[in-house]
C-alpha positions in Angstrom: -19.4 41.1 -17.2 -16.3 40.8 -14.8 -15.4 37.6 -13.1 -13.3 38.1 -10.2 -10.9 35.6 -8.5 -10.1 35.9 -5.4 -7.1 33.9 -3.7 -8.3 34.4 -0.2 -8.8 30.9 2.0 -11.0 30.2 4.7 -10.2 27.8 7.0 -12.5 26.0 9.3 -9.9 25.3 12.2 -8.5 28.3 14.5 -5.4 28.1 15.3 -2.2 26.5 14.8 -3.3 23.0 15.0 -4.6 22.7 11.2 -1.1 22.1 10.1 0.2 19.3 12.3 -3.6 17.9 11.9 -3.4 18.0 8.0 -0.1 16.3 8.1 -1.3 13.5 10.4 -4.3 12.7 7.8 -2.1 12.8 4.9 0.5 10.7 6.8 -2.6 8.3 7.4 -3.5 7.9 4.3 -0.6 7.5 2.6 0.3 4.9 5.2 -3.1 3.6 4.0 -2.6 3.4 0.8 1.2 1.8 1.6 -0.4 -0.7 3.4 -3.1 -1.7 1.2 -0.7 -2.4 -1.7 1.8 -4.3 0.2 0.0 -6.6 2.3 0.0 -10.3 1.0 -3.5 -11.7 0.3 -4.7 -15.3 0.4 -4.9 -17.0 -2.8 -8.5 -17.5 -3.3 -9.1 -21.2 -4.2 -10.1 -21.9 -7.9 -13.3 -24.0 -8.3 -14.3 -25.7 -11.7 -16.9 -22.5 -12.2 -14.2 -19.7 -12.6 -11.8 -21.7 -14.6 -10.2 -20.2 -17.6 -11.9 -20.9 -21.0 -10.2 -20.8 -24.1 -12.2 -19.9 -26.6 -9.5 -20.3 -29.3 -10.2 -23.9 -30.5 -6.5 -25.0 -32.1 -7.3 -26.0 -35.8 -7.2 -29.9 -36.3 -7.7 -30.1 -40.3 -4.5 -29.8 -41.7 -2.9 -33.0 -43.0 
């Protein structure tokens, strides 16, 4: 048995406007992304049900 590889590309678009399109997406989406991690948020306010809980129970025996 032979597998063969082949290198060979189709493209759906005709034309020269898939590489100005493909740069506009990726420009999109990393301004996206950019966006997304820079943008402040709200602090969410903290109610008595999603306080912290510490489990670790500081050891009162010693004299």
């Amino acid at each position: 048995m032979s597998l063969v590889v082949s290198a060979a590309v189709e493209s759906s678009m005709t034309g020269t406007a898939a590489g100005p399109v493909g740069l506009v997406a990726v420009a999109a989406g990393v301004g996206g992304l950019v966006y997304g991690l820079v943008k402040k948020r709200k602090p969410a306010p903290v109610i008595a049900a999603n306080q912290r809980i510490d489990l670790a129970q500081p050891d009162t025996t010693q004299s």
